[in-house]
C-alpha positions in Angstrom: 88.1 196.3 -19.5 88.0 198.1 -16.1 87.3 195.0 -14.3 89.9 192.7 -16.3 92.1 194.7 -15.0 91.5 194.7 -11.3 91.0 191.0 -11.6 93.6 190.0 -14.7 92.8 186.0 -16.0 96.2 185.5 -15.2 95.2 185.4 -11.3 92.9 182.8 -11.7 95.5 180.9 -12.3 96.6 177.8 -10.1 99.6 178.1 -7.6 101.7 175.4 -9.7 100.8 177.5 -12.7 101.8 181.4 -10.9 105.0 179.4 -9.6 106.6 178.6 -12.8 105.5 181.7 -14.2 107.3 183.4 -11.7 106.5 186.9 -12.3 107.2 186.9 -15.9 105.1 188.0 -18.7 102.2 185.0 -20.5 103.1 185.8 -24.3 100.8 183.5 -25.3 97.2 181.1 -24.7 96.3 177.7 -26.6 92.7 177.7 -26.3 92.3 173.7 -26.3 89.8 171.2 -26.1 90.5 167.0 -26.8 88.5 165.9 -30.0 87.2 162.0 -30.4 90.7 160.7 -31.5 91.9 162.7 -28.2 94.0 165.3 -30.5 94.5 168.4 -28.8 92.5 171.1 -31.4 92.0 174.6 -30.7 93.4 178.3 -31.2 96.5 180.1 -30.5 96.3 183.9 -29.7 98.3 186.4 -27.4 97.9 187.0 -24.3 96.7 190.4 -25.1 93.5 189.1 -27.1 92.6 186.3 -24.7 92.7 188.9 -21.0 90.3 190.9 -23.6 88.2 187.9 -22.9 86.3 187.5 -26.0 84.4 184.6 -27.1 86.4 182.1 -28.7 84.5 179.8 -30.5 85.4 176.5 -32.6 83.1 174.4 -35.9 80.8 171.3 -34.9 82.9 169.8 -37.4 85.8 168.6 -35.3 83.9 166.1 -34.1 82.7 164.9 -37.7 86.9 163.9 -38.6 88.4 161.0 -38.4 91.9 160.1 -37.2 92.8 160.3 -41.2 91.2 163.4 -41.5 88.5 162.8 -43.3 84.9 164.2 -42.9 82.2 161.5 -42.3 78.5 162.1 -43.9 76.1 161.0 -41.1 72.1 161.8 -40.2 72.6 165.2 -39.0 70.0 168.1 -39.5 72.3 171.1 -41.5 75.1 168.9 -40.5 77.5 171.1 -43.0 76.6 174.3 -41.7 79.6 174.6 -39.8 77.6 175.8 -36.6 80.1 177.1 -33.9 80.5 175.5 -30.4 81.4 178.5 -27.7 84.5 178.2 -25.5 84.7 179.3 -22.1 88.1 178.5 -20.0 88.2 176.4 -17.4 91.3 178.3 -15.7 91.9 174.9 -13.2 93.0 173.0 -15.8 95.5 175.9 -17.0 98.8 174.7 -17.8 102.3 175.7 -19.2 104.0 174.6 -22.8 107.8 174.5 -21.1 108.9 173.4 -24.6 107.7 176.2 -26.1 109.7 179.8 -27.4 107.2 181.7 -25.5 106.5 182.2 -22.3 102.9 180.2 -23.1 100.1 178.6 -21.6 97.6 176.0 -21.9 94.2 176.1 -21.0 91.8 173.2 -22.0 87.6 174.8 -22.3 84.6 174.1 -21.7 82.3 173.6 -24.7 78.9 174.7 -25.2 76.3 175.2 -28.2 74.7 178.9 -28.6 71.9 178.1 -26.0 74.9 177.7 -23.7 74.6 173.5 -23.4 77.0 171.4 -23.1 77.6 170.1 -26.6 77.1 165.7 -26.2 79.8 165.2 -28.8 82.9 166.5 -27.0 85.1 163.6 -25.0 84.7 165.8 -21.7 81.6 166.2 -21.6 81.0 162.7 -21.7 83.1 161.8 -19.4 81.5 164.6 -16.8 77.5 162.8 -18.0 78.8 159.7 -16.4 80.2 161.7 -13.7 76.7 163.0 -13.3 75.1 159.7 -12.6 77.7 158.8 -9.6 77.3 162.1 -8.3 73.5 161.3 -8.1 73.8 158.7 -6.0 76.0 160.6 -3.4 79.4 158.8 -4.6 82.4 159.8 -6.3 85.0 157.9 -8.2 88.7 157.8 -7.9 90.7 156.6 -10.6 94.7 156.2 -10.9 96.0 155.5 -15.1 98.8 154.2 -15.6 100.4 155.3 -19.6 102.5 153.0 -21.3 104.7 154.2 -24.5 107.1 153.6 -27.0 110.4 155.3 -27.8 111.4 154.9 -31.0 113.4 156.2 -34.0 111.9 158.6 -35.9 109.7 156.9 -39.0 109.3 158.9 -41.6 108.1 156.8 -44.2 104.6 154.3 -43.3 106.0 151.6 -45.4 109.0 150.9 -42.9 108.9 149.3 -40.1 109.1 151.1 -36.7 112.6 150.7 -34.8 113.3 151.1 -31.3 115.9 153.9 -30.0 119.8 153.9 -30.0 120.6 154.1 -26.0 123.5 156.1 -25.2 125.4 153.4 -25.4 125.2 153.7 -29.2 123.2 150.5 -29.6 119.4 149.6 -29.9 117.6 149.6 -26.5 117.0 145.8 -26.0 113.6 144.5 -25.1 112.5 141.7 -22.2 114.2 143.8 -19.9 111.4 145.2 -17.7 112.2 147.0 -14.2 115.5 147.4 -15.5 117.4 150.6 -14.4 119.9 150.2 -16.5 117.2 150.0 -19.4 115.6 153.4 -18.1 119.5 155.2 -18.3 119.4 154.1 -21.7 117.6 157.2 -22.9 118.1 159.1 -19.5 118.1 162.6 -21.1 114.6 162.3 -22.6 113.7 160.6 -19.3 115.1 163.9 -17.4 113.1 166.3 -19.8 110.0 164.0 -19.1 110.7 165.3 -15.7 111.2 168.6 -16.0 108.1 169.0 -18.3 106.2 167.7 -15.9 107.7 169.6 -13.1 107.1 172.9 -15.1 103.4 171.7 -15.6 102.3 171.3 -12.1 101.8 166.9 -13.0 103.1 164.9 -10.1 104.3 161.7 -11.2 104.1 158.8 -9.2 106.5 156.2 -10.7 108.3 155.5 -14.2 109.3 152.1 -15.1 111.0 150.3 -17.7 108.4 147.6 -19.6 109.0 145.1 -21.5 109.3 146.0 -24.9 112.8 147.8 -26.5 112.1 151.7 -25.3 108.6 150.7 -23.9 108.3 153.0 -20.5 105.4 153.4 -18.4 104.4 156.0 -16.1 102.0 156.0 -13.1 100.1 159.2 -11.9 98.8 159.4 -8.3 94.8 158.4 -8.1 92.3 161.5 -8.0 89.5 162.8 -9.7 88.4 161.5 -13.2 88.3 164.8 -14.9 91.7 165.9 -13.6 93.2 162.7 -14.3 92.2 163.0 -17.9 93.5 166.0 -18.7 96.5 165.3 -17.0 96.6 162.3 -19.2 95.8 164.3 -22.5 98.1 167.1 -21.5 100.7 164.4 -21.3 100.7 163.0 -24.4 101.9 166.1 -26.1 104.4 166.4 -23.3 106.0 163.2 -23.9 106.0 163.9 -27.6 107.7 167.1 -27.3 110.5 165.9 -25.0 111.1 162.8 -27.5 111.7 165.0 -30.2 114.2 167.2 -28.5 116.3 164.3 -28.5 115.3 163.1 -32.0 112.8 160.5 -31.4 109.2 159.6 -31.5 106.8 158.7 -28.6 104.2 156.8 -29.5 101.6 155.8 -28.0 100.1 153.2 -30.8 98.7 150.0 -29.3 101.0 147.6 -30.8 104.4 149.5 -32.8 105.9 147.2 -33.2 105.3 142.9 -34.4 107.6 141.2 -31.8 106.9 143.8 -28.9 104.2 143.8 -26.5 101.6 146.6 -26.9 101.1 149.8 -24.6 97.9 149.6 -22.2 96.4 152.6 -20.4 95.9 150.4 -17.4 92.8 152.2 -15.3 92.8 151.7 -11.6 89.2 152.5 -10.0 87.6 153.1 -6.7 84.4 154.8 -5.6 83.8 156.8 -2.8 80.9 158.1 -0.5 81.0 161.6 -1.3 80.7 163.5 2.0 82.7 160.9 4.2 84.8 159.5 1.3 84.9 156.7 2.7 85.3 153.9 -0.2 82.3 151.8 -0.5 84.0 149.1 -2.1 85.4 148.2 1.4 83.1 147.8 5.0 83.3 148.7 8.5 85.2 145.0 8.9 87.6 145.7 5.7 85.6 142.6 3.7 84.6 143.4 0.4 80.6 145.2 -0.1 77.9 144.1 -2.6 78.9 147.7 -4.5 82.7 146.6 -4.9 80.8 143.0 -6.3 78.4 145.4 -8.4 81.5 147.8 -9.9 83.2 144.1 -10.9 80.1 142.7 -12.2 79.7 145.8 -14.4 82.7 145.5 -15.5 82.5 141.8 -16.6 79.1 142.3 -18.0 79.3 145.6 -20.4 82.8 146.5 -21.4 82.1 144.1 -24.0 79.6 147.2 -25.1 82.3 149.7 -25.1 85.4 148.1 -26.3 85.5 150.1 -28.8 86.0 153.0 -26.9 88.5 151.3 -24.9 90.4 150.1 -28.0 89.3 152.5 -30.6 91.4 151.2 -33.9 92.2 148.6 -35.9 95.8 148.4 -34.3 94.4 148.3 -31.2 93.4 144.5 -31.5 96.8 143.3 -31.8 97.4 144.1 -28.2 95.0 141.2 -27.6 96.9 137.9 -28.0 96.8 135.1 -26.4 99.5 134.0 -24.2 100.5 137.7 -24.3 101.2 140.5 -22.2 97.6 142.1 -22.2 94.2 140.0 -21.1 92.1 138.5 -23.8 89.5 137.8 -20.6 87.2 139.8 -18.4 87.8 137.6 -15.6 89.0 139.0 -12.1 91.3 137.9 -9.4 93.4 139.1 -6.5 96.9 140.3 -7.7 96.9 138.6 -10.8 97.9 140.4 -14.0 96.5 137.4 -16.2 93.1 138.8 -15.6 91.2 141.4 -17.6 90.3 142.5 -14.5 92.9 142.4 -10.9 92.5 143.5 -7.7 95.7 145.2 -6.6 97.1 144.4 -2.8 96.1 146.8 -0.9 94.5 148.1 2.7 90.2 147.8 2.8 90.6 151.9 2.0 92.0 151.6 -1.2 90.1 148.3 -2.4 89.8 149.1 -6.4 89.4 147.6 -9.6 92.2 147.7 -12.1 90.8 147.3 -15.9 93.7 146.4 -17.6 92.1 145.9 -21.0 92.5 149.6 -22.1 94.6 150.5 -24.5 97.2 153.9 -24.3 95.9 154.9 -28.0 92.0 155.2 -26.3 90.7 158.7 -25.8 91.6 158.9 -21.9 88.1 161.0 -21.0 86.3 158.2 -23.3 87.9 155.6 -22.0 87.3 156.6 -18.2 83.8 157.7 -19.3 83.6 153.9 -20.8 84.6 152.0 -18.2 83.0 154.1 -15.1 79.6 153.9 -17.1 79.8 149.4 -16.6 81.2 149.7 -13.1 78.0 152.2 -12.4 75.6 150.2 -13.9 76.2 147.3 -12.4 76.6 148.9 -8.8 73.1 150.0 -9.2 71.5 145.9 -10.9 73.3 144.9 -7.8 74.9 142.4 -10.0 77.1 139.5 -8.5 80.9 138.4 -10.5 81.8 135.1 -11.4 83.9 133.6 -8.9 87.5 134.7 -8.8 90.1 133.2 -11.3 93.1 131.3 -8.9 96.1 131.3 -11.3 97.0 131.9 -14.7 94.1 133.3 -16.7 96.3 133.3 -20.4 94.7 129.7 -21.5 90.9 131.1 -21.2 89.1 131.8 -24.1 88.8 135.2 -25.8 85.9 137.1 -23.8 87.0 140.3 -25.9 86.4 141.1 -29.4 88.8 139.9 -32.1 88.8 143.5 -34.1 87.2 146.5 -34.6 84.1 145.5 -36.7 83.1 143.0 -33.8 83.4 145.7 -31.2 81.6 148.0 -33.4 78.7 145.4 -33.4 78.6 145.2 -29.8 78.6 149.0 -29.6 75.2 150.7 -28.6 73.4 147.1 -28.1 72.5 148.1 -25.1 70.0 150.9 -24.2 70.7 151.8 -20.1 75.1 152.4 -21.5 73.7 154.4 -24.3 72.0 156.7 -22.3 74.4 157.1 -20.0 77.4 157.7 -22.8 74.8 159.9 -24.4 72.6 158.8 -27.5 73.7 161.5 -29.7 77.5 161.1 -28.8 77.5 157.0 -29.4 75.9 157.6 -32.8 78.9 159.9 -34.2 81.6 157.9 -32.6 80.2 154.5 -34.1 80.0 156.3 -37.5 83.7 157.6 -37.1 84.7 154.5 -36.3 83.1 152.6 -39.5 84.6 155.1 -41.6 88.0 154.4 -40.6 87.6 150.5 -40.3 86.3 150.6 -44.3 89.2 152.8 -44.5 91.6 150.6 -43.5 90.1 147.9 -45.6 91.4 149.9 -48.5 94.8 149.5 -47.8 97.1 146.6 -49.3 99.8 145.8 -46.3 103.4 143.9 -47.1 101.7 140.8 -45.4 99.7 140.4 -48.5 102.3 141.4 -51.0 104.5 139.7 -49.6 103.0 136.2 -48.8 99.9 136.6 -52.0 101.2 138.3 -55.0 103.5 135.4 -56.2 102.0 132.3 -54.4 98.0 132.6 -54.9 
């Protein structure tokens, strides 16, 4: 207790963190960690109990729930013992909860088994074993997301329909009016909170846009490091929620909402860089494009067929994908072209990267980094070559990506070198999880079939 208190937790703190603090008093720690749906699970205590730093510790179990909360049955030795995972904090990913009463603070933890390994099943964790494999090889990547999300009334009954927002000019935001800053004044107070939140939480955004769909937004975060990125990206999900419902709406960050809308993407931008020079390897001395930038694409082309369903992890997720949509049904590539699965923004030779556009903004954001940093990996080290480069539109090509979630499912784990890299152990649960819910689903009778079955079959 002695040395707590000549070194107190809360100094461990980052400066963004001590800033908004400002001197006062932490009243109270959410001990946090992301689970496979990307839910933020955990334990709240005070202050007092955390500085006393005992062990906090969590049930296996989490990871064994799907996103209906059910428990899954799988091939596990003492599967039901409830075994506990051990939680240490990782005090640079420390955060405030500005929406909250208290004076409170978030810190997201590592996890660990009782030997003190990291446990496979946990979305960080996977993320850092792919990490692992770059690091390796003496490179490091960079990656920018971009979040797209809806506003929308609050729904709180399944069987309706979701709605989008009344503006403040006392109508229903209208959609097809992307880039519109009249659009983004619509809902300009839960646009202002958006700011402050993040202000208060140390996040610096880069840009936030109106998209095309009625109270669709999207906001850009500055590129970085992978891990950081993700928990900025699963810190702000709650964030937006919380500064919707101040102003007594819903953010949702479903893949398709709404019927006549377009879906919301998690659009991943992705570079790699030689560790100790960082210089990026995608680019050479001359600025021309290198046989690893070729490799990361050919990856990509190749094996996110393997991991779509970590990329687009529900049923709903697969109505994003429609033809002559907004989102790629391809895996083709091309420079500045948004028709392609896969575009290479302009840019100078030092920020040459990949954009995967096929993610959607209801994946896991450390799986789906994990998932597509894994393809670009392996194929940097086949030394595989792209197809040639897509000139035009790429909408009229035929569907290089599953058509739902039993098709991805079937692609999942078919090949050994991603498997190993994800992790064995972790790809086993998460298919099982993701069974589960897709028999789930197959349960339910929608108004589609009422409507159009009961009376004319």
């Amino acid at each position: 207790m002695k040395d707590e208190q000549r070194n107190p937790w809360t100094e461990r703190l980052n400066p963004s963190l001590q800033q908004w603090l400002n001197g006062r008093r932490v009243e109270e720690v959410e001990c946090v960690i992301a689970d496979i749906a990307g839910i933020s699970r955990g334990k709240a205590m005070p202050a007092a109990k955390f500085a006393r730093a005992e062990t906090t510790f969590l049930p296996m179990s989490v990871f064994y729930q799907t996103i209906d909360g059910n428990y899954v049955d799988m091939e596990i030795e003492n599967q039901w013992t409830e075994s506990d995972m051990v939680l240490t904090p990782d005090y640079s990913s420390a955060t405030s909860s500005p929406w909250a009463d208290d004076v409170t603070v978030q810190v997201i933890h590592d996890v660990t088994d009782l030997s003190g390994k990291p446990v496979p099943m946990v979305p960080r964790n996977v993320l850092r074993r792919v990490l692992s494999f770059y690091d390796a090889e003496g490179w490091r990547p960079v990656v920018a997301p971009e979040m797209e999300f809806y506003l929308t009334t609050p729904n709180t009954d399944p069987d309706l329909p979701i709605e989008p927002p009344m503006g403040r000019t006392g109508r229903r935001v209208a959609s097809r009016q992307a880039y519109s800053m009249t659009a983004v004044d619509e809902y300009g107070p839960v646009i202002d909170d958006i700011y402050d939140f993040a202000e208060a939480q140390g996040f610096e955004i880069d840009t936030i846009i109106q998209e095309g769909g009625a109270g669709q937004i999207e906001i850009n975060f500055l590129h970085g490091d992978p891990l950081a990125l993700a928990d900025q990206v699963f810190f702000f999900k709650r964030t937006l929620r919380e500064a919707a419902l101040r102003h007594n709406c819903f953010a949702t960050f479903m893949a398709k909402p709404m019927q006549h809308e377009p879906g919301s993407a998690m659009h991943i931008h992705q570079s790699v860089v030689d560790a100790k020079t960082g210089v990026n390897v995608f680019s050479d001395a001359d600025g021309k494009e290198t046989a690893l930038f070729h490799g990361f694409l050919a990856g990509q082309q190749k094996f996110l067929p393997n991991v779509i369903a970590m990329l687009a992890p529900y049923v709903n997720s697969y109505r994003r994908y429609v033809a002559s949509g907004s989102a790629p049904i391809n895996l083709e590539w091309g420079p500045d072209n948004r028709t392609t699965g896969l575009r290479i923004p302009v840019s100078s030779p030092q920020a040459r990267r990949v954009e995967n556009r096929i993610v959607g903004m209801d994946a896991n954001p450390y799986l789906a980094l994990a998932a597509s940093l894994a393809c670009g990996y392996l194929g940097m080290k086949r030394g595989l070559r792209p197809r040639r480069a897509v000139k035009g539109e790429a909408y009229n090509r035929d569907y290089a990506l599953p058509r739902g979630i039993l098709g991805a499912l079937d692609d999942f784990e078919k090949n050994d070198e991603l498997t190993e890299i994800l992790g064995r152990s972790f790809c086993e649960v998460y298919k099982a999880l993701k069974m589960y819910e897709a028999e789930s689903f197959m349960t339910v009778i929608s108004p589609w079939e009422r409507e159009h079955l009961l009376l004319n079959v």
